[in-house]
C-alpha positions as CSV (number, residue, x, y, z in Angstrom):
1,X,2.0,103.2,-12.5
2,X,0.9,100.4,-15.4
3,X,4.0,99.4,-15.1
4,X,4.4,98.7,-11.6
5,X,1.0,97.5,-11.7
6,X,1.6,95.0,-14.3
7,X,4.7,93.5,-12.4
8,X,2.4,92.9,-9.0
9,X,0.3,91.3,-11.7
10,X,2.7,89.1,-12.9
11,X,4.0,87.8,-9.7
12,X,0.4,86.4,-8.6
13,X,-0.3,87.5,-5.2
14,X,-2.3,84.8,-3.2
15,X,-3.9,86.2,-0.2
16,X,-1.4,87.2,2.9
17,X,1.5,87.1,0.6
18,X,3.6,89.9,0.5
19,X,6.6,91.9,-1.1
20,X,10.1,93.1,0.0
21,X,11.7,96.2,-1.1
22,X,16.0,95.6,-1.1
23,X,17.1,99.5,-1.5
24,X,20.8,98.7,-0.7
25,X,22.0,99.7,-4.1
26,X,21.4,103.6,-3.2
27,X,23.2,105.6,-1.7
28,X,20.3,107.4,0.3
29,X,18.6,103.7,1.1
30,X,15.7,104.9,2.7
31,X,14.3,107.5,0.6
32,X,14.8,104.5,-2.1
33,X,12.3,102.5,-0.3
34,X,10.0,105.7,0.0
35,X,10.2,106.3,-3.4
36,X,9.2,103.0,-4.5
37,X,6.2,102.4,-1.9
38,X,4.8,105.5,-2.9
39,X,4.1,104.3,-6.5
40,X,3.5,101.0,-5.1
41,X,0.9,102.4,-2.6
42,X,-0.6,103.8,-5.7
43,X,-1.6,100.2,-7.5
44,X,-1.2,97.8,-4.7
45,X,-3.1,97.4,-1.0
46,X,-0.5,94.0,-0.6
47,X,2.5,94.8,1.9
48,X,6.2,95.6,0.8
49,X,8.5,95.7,3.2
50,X,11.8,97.9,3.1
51,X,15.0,95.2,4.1
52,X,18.1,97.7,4.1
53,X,20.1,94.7,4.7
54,X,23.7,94.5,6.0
55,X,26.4,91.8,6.6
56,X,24.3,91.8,10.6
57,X,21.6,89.7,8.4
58,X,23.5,87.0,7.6
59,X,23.2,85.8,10.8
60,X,19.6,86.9,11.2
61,X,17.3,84.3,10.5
62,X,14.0,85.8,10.8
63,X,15.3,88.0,8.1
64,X,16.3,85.5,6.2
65,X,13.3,83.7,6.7
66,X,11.5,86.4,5.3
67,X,13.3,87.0,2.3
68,X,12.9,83.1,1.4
69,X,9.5,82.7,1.7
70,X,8.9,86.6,-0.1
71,X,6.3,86.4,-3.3
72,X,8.5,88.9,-4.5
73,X,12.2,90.8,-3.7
74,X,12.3,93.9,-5.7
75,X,16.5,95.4,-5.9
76,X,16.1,99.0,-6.3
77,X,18.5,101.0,-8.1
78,X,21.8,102.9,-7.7
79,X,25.2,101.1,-7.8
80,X,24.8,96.7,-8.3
81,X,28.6,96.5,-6.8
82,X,26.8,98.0,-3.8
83,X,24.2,95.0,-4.0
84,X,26.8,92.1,-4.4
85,X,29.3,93.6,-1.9
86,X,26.5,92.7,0.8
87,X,24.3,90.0,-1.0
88,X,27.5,88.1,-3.3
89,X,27.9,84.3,-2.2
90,X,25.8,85.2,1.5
91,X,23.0,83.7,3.6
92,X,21.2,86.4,2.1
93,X,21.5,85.5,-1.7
94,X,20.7,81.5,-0.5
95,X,17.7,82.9,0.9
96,X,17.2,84.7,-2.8
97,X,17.4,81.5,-4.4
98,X,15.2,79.7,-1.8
99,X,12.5,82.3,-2.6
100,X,13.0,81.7,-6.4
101,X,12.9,78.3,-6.4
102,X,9.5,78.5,-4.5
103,X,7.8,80.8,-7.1
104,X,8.7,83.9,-5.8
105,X,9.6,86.9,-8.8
106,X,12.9,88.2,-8.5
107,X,12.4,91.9,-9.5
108,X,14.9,95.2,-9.8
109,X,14.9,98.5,-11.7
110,X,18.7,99.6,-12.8
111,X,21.2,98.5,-10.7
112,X,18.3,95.9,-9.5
113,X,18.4,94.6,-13.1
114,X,22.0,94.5,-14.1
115,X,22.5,91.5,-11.4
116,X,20.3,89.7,-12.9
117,X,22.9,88.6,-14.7
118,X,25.8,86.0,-14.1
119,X,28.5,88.8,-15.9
120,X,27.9,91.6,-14.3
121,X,28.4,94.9,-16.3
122,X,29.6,97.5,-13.6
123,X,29.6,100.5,-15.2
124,X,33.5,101.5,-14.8
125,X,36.0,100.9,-17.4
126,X,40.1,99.9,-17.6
127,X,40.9,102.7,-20.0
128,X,38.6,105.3,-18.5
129,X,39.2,106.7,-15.6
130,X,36.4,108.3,-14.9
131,X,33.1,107.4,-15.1
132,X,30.5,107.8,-17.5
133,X,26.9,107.2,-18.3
134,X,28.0,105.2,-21.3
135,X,31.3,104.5,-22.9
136,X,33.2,106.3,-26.1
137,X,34.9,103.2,-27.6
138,X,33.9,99.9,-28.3
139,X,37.9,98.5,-27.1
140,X,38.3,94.7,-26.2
141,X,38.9,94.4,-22.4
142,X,37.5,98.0,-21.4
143,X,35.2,97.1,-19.1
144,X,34.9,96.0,-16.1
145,X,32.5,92.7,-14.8
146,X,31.6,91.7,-11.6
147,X,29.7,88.6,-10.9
148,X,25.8,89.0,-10.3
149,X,23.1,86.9,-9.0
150,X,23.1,85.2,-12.1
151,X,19.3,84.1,-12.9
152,X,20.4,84.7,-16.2
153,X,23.7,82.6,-16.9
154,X,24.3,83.3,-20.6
155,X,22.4,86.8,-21.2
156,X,24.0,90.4,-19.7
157,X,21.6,92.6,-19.2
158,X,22.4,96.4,-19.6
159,X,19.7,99.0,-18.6
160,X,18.9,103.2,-19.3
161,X,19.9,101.5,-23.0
162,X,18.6,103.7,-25.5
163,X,18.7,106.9,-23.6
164,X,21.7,106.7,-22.1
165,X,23.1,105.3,-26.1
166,X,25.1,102.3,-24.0
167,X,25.7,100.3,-27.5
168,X,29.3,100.8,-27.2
169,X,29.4,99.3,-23.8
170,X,26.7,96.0,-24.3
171,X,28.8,95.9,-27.9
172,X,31.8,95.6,-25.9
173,X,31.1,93.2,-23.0
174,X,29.5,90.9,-25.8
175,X,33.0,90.8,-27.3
176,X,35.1,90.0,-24.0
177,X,32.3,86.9,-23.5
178,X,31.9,85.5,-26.7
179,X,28.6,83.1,-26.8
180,X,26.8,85.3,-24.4
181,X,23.7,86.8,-25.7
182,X,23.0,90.9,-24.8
183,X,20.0,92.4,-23.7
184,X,19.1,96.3,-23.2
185,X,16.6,97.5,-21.4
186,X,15.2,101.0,-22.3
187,X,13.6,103.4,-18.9
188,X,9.9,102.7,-18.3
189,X,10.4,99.2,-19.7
190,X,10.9,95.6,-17.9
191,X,11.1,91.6,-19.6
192,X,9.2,89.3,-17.9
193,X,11.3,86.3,-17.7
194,X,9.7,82.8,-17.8
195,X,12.3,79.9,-18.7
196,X,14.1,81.0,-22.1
197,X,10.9,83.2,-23.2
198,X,10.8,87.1,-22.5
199,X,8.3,89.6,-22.1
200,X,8.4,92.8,-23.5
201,X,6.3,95.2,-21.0
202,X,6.1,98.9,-20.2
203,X,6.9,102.2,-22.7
204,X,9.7,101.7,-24.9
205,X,11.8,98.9,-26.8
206,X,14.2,96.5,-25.6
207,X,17.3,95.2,-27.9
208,X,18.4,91.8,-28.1
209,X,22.0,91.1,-29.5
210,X,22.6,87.7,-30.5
211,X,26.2,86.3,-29.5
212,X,28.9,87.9,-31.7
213,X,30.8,85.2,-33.5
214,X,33.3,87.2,-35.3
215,X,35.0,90.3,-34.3
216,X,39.1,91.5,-35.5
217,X,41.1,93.9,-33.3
218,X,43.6,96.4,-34.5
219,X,45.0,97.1,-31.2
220,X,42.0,97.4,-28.8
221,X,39.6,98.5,-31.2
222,X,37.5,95.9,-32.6
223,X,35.8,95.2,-35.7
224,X,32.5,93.5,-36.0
225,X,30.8,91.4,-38.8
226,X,27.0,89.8,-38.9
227,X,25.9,92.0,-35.3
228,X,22.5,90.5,-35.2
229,X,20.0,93.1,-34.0
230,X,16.0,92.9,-33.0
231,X,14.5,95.6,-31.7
232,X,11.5,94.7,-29.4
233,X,8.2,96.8,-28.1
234,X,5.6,95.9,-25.3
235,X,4.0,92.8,-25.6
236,X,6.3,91.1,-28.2
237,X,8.5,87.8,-26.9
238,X,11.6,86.8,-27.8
239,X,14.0,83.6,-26.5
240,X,17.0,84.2,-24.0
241,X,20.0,82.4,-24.6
């Protein structure tokens, strides 16, 4: 709740603005949205509307409408390839942008974060294939990238970091886009993202990498020198790339 209290905060409701809720990511949409409006309800008399958007939008402009002149669009979680299937080069993510470059905060949990970013990690790998919650090498060229939103064009976001352990997989992505800068996200936890600063908020830590400049492969695996590290807790800031 303080931390979805501290978001609605942050995005500086003016009287009869109001929220939307994109649930698309999940694969039970609805009960997404239901979810997330119950915890909203809890901190929050200001409206948030559920937008379980399809390709039919694109063509909707009183949906559209709406989503560009949002205070704030909040991506919920489950699968981003889900989100960009839909929302990827659309009327809908113009409308996104619109909303953006009008103030609005641009908000997600999980799948809702990880397209927040330009390189997109998607969670599936080359040399894997099944899926996992994290991955069991660190291999050049084992995962797989999608392209995201993008709000963030040289930082990739990866999220569930320290309890789901994905160091291998931000460690790896890092590698395959040298100069990019790598940021994990622990659960309960969110940055606040103004310009090149970030704000640590919510329960746990966030980790920054800075861009590996120096890695060796012996086959796929790779070897690392000079990993620059910082770990982060609420209300500390540190500059995006």
């Amino acid at each position: 709740d303080s931390l979805t209290s501290r978001m609605i905060d942050l995005a500086g409701f003016k009287e009869n603005e109001y929220a939307i809720m994109i649930p698309i990511a999940s694969g039970v949409p609805d009960s997404s949205y239901l979810s997330f409006i119950s915890e909203w309800k809890v901190v929050s008399e200001k409206p948030c509307f559920n937008f379980n958007l399809t390709e039919d939008d694109y063509i909707n402009k009183g949906r559209l409408d709406s989503i560009a002149n949002a205070r704030m669009i909040f991506f919920g979680g489950g699968d981003q390839m889900k989100i960009m299937s839909i929302i990827g080069k659309s009327p809908i993510e113009d409308a996104v942008r619109k909303a953006h470059e009008k103030g609005a905060m641009i908000a997600g949990t999980s799948a809702g974060a990880a397209i927040m970013s330009r390189i997109m990690i998607t969670g599936d790998q080359n040399f894997s294939e099944e899926y996992s919650s994290t991955y069991d090498k660190i291999w050049k060229s084992n995962g797989i990238y999608n392209t995201g939103v993008g709000f963030l064009d040289s930082t990739i976001i990866d999220q569930h970091f320290v309890i789901r352990s994905r160091y291998n997989r931000l460690i790896s992505a890092l590698c395959d886009y040298p100069g990019y800068m790598g940021v994990g996200i622990d659960e309960s936890t969110a940055i606040f993202v103004q310009g090149d600063k970030a704000l640590v908020v919510g329960a746990s830590q966030v980790l920054s990498f800075q861009p590996i400049k120096d890695f060796r492969q012996n086959l796929h695996h790779l070897g690392l020198r000079d990993v620059k590290l910082d770990v982060y807790l609420a209300g500390e800031v540190f500059l995006l790339k």
